[in-house]
C-alpha positions in Angstrom: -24.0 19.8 -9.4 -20.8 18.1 -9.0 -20.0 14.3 -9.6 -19.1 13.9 -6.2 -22.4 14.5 -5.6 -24.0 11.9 -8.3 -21.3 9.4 -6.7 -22.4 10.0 -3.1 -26.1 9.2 -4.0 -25.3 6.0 -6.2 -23.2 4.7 -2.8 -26.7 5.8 -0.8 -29.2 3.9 -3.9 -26.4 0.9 -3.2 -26.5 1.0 0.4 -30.0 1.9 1.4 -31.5 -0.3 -0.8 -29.0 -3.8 -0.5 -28.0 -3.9 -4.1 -25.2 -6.1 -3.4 -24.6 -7.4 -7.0 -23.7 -3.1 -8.3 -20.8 -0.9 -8.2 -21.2 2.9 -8.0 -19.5 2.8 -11.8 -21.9 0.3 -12.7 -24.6 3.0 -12.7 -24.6 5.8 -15.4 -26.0 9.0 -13.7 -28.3 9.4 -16.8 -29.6 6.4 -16.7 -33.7 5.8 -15.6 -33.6 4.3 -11.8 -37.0 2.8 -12.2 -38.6 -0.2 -14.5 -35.5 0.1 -17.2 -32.1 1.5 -15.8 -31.7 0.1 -12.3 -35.2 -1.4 -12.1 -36.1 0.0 -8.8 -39.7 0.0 -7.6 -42.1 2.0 -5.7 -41.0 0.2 -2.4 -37.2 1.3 -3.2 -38.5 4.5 -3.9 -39.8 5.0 -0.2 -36.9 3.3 1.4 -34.4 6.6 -0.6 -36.6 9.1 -0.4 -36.3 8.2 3.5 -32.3 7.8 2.9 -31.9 10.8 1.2 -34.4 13.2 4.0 -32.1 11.7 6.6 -28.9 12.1 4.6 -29.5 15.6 3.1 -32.2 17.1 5.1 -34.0 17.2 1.7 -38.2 16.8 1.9 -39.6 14.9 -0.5 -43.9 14.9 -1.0 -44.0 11.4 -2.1 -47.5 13.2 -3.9 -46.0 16.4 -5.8 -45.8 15.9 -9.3 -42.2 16.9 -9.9 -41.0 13.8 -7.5 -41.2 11.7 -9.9 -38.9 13.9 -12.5 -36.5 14.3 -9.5 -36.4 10.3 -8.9 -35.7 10.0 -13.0 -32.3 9.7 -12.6 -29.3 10.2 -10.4 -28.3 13.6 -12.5 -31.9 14.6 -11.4 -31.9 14.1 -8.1 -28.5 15.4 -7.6 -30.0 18.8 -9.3 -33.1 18.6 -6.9 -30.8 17.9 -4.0 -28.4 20.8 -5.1 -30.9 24.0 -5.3 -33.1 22.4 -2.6 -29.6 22.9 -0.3 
């Protein structure tokens, strides 16, 4: 899992979703993406889970359970995105 990685996917969460007001170093890979952290919501979630399928020809099942351990966090879905590749 390499930080270019984790700094690619904060540029896509920046991009896809219009967060016009963050830098990529304004978000700590560690850091919760939902309700605290970057306070995305389930409509965000969608819109990069469709970014990152396009982007990294990853599938997510918006239903599994594990999607929403893999949408924790940048590290996390660097990780998923890394041994799903």
């Amino acid at each position: 899992m390499t930080e270019a990685l984790k700094a690619e996917l904060k540029a896509l969460i920046i991009e896809c979703l219009d967060l016009e007001d963050i830098s990529v170093e304004d978000i700590d890979s560690d850091e919760p993406l939902f309700v605290e952290g970057l306070g995305l919501d389930s409509i965000d979630a969608l819109e990069l889970g469709l970014a990152i399928k396009k982007k990294y020809n990853v599938s997510i099942d918006a239903n599994a359970q594990d999607t929403k351990r893999h949408f924790a966090s940048v590290s996390n879905l660097a990780a998923f995105i890394s041994a799903a590749g």
